[in-house]
N, C-alpha and C positions, 0 to 999 in steps of 0.2 A: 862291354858292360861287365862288371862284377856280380856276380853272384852271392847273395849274403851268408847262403846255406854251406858254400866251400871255402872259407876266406884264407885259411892257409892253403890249399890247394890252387889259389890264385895267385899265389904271391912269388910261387917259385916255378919251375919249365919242370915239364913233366916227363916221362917216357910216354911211348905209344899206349902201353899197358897201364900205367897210371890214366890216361885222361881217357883209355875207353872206359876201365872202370870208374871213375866218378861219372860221365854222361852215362852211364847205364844206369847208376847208382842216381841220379838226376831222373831217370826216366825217361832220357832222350836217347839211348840205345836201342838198335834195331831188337824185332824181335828174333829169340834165336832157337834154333830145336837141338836137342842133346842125342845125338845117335851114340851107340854101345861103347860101354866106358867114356872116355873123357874128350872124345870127336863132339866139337859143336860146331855145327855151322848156321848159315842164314841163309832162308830158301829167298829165289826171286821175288817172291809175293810180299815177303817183309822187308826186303831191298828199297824195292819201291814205297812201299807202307814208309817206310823212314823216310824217304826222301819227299813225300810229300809234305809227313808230319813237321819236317826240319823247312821248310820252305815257308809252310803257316806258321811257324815258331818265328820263322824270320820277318813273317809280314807284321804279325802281333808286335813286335821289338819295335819296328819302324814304324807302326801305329804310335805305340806307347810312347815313345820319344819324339811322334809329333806333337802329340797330347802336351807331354809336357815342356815343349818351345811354345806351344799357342800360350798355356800358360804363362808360362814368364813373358811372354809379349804381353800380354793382356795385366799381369801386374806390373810391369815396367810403364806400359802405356797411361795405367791408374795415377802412378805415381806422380805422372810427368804432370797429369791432369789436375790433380792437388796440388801442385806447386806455378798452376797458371796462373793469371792474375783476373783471367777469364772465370775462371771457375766458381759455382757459385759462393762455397763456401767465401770462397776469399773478395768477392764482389760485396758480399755483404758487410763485412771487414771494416773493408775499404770505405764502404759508403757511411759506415757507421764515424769513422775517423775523421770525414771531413765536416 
């Protein structure tokens, strides 16, 4: 899936360092504690905290893109349905013309 908020960032292979900084920059980065000078690390408790977050992020995605297959079945199914001969729209048509 694309992202709209990175579209040049999507378009080309990143480094390691480029794509943690956009998913951090996204808000999908662990969270991280800054020990003395320029040491950061991520404790176990935010390990985990990510790994859940990214797991519900994934169920949401695979929701979202159910959502929109029912959809387009349900407007492809509309379609098919207006072009039946059944249908009332066209029953009446029909009845009219003979």
């Amino acid at each position: 899936m694309t992202d709209n908020r990175v579209p040049n960032e999507t378009q080309r292979s990143l480094t390691i360092r480029e794509f943690c900084a956009i998913e951090k920059r996204l808000g999908r980065g662990p969270q991280v504690m800054r020990i003395v000078g320029n040491i950061v690390r991520i404790s176990p408790e935010a390990r985990r905290e990510w790994h859940t977050r990214m797991a519900a992020f994934g169920q949401e995605e695979q929701a979202k893109l159910e959502r929109e297959r029912r959809v387009e079945l349900a407007r492809r199914a509309g379609q098919a349905a207006a072009r039946s001969q059944k249908h009332i729209a066209n029953r009446q048509r029909a009845g009219a013309r003979t």
